[in-house]
C-alpha positions as CSV (number, residue, x, y, z in Angstrom):
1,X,119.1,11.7,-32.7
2,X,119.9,11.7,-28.8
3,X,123.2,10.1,-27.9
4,X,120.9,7.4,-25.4
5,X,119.0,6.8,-29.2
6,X,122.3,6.0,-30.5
7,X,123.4,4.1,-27.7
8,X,120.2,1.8,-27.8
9,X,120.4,1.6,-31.6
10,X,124.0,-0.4,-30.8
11,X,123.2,-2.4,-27.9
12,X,120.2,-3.9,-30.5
13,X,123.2,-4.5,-32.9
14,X,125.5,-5.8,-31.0
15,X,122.8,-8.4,-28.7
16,X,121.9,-9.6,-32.2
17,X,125.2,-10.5,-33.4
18,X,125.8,-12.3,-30.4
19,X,122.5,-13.8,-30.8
20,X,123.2,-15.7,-34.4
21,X,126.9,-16.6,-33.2
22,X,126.1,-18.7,-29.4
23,X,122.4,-18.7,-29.5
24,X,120.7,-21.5,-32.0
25,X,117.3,-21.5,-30.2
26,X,116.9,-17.7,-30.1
27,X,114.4,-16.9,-32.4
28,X,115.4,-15.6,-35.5
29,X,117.1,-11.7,-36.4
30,X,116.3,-9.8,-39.2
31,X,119.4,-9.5,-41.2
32,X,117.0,-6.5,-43.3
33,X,116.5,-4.8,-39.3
34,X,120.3,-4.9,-38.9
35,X,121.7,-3.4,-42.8
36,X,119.0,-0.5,-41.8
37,X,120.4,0.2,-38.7
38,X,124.0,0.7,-40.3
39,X,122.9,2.8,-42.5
40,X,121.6,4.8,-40.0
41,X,124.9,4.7,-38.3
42,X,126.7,5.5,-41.1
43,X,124.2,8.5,-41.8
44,X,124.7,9.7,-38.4
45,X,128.8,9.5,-38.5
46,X,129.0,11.6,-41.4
47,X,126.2,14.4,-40.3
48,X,128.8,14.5,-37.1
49,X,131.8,15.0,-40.1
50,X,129.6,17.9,-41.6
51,X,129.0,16.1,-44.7
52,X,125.2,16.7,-44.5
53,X,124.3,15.9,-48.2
54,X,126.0,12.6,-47.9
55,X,124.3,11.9,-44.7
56,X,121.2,12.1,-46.6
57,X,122.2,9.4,-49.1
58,X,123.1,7.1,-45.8
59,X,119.8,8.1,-44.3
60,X,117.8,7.1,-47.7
61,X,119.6,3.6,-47.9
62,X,118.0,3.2,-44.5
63,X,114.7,4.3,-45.4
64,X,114.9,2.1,-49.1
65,X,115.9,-1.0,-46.8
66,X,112.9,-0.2,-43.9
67,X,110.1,1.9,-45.2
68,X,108.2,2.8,-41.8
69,X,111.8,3.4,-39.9
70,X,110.8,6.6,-38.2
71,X,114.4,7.5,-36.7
72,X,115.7,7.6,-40.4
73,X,113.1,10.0,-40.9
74,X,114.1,12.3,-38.1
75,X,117.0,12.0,-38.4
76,X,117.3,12.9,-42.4
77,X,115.6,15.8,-41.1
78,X,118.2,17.2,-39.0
79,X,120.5,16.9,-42.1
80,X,117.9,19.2,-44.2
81,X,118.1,21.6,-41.2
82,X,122.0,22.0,-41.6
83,X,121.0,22.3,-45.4
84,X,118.5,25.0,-44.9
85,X,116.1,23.2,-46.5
86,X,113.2,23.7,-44.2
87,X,109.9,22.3,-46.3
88,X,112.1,18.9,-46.4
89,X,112.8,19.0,-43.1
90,X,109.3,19.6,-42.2
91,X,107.9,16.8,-44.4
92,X,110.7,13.9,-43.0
93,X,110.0,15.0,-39.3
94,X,105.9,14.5,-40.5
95,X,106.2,11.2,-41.6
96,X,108.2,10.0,-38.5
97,X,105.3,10.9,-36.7
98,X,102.9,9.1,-38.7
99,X,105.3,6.1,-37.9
100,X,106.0,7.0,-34.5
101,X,103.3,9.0,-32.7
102,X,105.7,9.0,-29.7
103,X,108.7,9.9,-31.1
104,X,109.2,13.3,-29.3
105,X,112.7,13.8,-31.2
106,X,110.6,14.4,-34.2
107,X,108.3,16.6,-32.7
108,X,111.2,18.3,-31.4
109,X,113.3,18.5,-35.1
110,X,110.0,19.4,-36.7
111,X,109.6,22.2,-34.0
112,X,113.3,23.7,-34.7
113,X,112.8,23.7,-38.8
114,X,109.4,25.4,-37.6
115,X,111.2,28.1,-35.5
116,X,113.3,28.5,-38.8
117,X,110.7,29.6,-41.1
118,X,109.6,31.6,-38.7
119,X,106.5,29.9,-37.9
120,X,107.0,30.7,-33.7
121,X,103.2,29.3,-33.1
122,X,103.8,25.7,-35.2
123,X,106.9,25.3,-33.2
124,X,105.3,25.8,-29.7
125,X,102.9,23.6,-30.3
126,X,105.4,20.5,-31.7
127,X,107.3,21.6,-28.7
128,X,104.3,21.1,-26.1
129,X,103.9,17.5,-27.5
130,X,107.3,16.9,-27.3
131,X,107.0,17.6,-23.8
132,X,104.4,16.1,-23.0
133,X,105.9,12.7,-24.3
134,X,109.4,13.6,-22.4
135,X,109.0,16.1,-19.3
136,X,112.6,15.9,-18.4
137,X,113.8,17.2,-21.9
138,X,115.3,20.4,-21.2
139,X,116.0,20.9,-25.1
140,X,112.1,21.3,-25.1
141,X,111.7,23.8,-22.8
142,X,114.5,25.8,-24.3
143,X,113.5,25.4,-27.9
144,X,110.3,26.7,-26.4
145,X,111.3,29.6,-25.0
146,X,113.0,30.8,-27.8
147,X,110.2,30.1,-29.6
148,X,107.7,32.5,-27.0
149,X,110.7,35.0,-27.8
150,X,110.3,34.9,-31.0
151,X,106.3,35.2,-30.8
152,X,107.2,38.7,-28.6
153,X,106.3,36.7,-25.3
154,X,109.1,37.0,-23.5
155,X,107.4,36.3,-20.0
156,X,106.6,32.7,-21.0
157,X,109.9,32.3,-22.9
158,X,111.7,33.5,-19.0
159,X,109.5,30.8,-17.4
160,X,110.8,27.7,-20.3
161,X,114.3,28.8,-19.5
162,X,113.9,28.5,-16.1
163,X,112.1,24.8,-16.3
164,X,115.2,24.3,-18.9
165,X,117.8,25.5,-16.0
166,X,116.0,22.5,-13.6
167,X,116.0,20.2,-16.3
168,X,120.0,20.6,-18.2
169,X,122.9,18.3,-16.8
170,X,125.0,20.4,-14.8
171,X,128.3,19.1,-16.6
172,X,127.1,21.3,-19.9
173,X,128.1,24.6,-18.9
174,X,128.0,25.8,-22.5
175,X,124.5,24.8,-22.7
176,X,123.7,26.3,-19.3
177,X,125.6,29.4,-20.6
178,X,123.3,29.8,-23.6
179,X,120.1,29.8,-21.4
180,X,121.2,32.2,-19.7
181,X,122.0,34.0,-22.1
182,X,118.5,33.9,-24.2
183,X,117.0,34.6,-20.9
184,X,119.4,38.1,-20.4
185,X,117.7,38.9,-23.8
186,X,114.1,38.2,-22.4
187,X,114.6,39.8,-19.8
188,X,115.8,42.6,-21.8
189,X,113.4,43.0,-24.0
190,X,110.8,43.4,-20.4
191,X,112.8,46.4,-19.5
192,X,114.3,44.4,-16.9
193,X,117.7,45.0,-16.7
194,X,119.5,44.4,-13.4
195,X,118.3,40.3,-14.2
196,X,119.4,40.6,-17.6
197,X,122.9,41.9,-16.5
198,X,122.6,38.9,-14.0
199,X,122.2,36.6,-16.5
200,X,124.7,38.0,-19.0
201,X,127.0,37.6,-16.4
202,X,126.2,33.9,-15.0
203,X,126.6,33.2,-19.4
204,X,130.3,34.7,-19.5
205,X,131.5,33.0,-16.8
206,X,130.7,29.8,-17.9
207,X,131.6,30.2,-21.3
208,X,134.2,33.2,-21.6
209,X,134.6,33.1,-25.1
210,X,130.6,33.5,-26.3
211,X,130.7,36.8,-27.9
212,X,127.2,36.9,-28.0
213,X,126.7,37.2,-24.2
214,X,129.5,40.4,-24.6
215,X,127.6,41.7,-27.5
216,X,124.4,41.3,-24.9
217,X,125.9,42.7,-21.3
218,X,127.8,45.7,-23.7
219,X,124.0,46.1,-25.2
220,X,122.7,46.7,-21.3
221,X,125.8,48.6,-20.1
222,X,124.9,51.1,-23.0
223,X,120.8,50.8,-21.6
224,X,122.3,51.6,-18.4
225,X,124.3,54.5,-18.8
226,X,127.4,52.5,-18.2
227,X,129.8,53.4,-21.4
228,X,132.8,52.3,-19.2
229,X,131.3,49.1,-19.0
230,X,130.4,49.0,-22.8
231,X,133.4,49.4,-24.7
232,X,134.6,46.7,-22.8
233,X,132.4,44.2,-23.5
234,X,132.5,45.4,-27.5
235,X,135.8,45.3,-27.4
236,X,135.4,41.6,-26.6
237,X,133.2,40.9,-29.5
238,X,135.4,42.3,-31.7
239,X,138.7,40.4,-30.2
240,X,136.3,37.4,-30.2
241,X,134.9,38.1,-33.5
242,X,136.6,40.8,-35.3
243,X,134.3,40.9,-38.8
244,X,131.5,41.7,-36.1
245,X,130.7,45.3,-37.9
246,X,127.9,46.0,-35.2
247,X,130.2,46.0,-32.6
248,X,132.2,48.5,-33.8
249,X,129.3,50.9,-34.6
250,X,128.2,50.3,-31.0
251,X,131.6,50.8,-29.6
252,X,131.8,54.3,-31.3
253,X,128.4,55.5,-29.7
254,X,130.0,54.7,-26.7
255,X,133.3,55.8,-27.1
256,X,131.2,59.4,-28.9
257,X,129.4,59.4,-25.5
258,X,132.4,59.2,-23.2
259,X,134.1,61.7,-25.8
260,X,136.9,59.8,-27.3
261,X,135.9,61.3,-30.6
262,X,138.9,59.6,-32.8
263,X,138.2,56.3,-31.2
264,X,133.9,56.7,-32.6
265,X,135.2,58.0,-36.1
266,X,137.6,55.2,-36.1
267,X,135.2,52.8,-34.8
268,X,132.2,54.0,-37.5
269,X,134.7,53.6,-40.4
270,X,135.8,50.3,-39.7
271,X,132.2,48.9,-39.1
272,X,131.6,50.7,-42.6
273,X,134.0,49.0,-44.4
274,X,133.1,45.4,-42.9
275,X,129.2,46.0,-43.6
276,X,129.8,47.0,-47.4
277,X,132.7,44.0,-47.7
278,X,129.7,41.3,-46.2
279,X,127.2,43.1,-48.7
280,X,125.2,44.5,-45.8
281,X,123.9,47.8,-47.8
282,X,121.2,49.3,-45.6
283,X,123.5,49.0,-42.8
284,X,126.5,50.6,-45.0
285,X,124.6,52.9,-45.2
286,X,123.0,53.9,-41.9
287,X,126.6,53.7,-40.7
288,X,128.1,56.2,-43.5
289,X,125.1,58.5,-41.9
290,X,125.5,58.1,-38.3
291,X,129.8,59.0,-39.1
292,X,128.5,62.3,-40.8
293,X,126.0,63.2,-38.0
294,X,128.7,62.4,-35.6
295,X,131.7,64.7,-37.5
296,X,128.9,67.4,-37.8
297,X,128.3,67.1,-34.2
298,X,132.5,67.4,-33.2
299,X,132.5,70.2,-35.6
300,X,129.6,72.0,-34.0
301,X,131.0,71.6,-30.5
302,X,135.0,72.8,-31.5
303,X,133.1,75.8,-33.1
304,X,131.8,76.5,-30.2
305,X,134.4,75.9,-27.3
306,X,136.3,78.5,-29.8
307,X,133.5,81.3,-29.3
């Protein structure tokens, strides 16, 4: 539920109250409305406090006091999200709609458990109504274009982040930092990869502890040729982040590349041990193979430099 949502859901409250205490003509105020309403608030104050499940119980209060209360709906929903429970999430977002036909927070919560499953088509579409109801909602167009990244069109998702860059508050840099972010890795993904390293920059420097856009800009150094350039970067997802087990397998191509052959064997046994420790098998394993190709390969070359 938007913070103006929230805002307008206590302004109601509080004009009512002030309505029964100095106003006897005023017609009357649905003590029902008002117990609804709290519960809502009370939902919402413990899905901020994490406690997702017990938010749910708030949110059903709600619905039990007003039946058709469509914010309730959509709002439980975003608790089933944080639960992973996407078919729930799917259904409560449904029947706010059939409530509230122009409800575009729905649309948009229904679109994100959507984009969950997986279901990149479903999502576009509840995010093309939810634009169409709100134009200025930059969440939309974002959601979107991950959405069209996920669906493999990456030119479209490029274009939603832009309408998203024209449409964010400037004050949220860590917002703005995570469009351009998504849009490095669109832009990636088209072979495109002087404005990926663009954007991959523009993300770090307004949110310098992201290791994502590291993980990203060390991805397209590597693309590039630039090793230099790439152990840096994974060495900042790994001070950032340091169970990130990729990193450290990417960080010893890199360091293999630029020949610091202890620093890659190093590298490819620590990000061994991390992906059998987080269960990670098929990865374990990949790694155990790439560390023997590599040893082979310092082997090979020593053999030969002694010839």
């Amino acid at each position: 539920m938007s913070n103006l949502w929230r805002l307008f859901i206590s302004v109601i409250i509080a004009f009512s109250l002030t309505f029964l205490t100095l106003s006897a003509h005023s017609a009357p105020v649905s003590i029902t409305q008002i117990t609804a309403s709290n519960f809502l608030e009370l939902g919402v104050d413990k899905m901020r406090r994490g406690s997702y499940q017990e938010a749910i119980e708030s949110f059903n209060q709600a619905i039990e006091v007003e039946k058709d209360f469509a914010v309730a709906y959509s709002d439980r929903c975003l608790a089933y999200l944080q639960l992973q429970d996407y078919h729930q999430a799917i259904a409560d977002c449904t029947q706010a709609i059939n409530f509230a036909p122009n409800h575009s927070e729905a649309y948009l919560n229904r679109g994100l458990a959507l984009y969950r499953q997986g279901d990149y088509s479903g999502a576009i579409v509840d995010y093309n109504q939810a634009i169409a109801l709100k134009p200025s909602d930059f969440r939309a167009y974002y959601n979107r274009g991950l959405a069209f990244a996920g669906d493999g069109k990456d030119s479209e998702a490029i274009l939603d982040f832009n309408l998203a860059l024209t449409q964010i508050p400037r004050i949220t840099s860590l917002l703005l930092a995570d469009i351009y972010n998504d849009r490095g890795l669109a832009h990636f993904v088209l072979q495109d990869i002087q404005a990926a390293m663009l954007d991959f920059n523009l993300a770090i420097r307004l949110n310098a502890n992201d290791y994502r856009a590291y993980f990203n800009r060390g991805c397209t150094c590597g693309r590039n040729g630039d090793d230099f350039g790439a152990v840096r970067d994974f060495s900042h997802v790994i001070r950032l982040n340091p169970s990130n087990a990729q990193a450290y397998v990417n960080r010893g191509v890199a360091h293999y590349r630029l020949g610091y052959h202890l620093g890659a064997i190093s590298d490819l046994q620590k990000a061994s041990e991390y992906f059998y420790n987080q269960g990670k098998k098929v990865a374990y394993e990949k790694t155990l193979d790439l560390l023997k190709n590599l040893r082979q390969q310092i082997s090979s070359a020593t053999e030969i430099a002694l010839l």
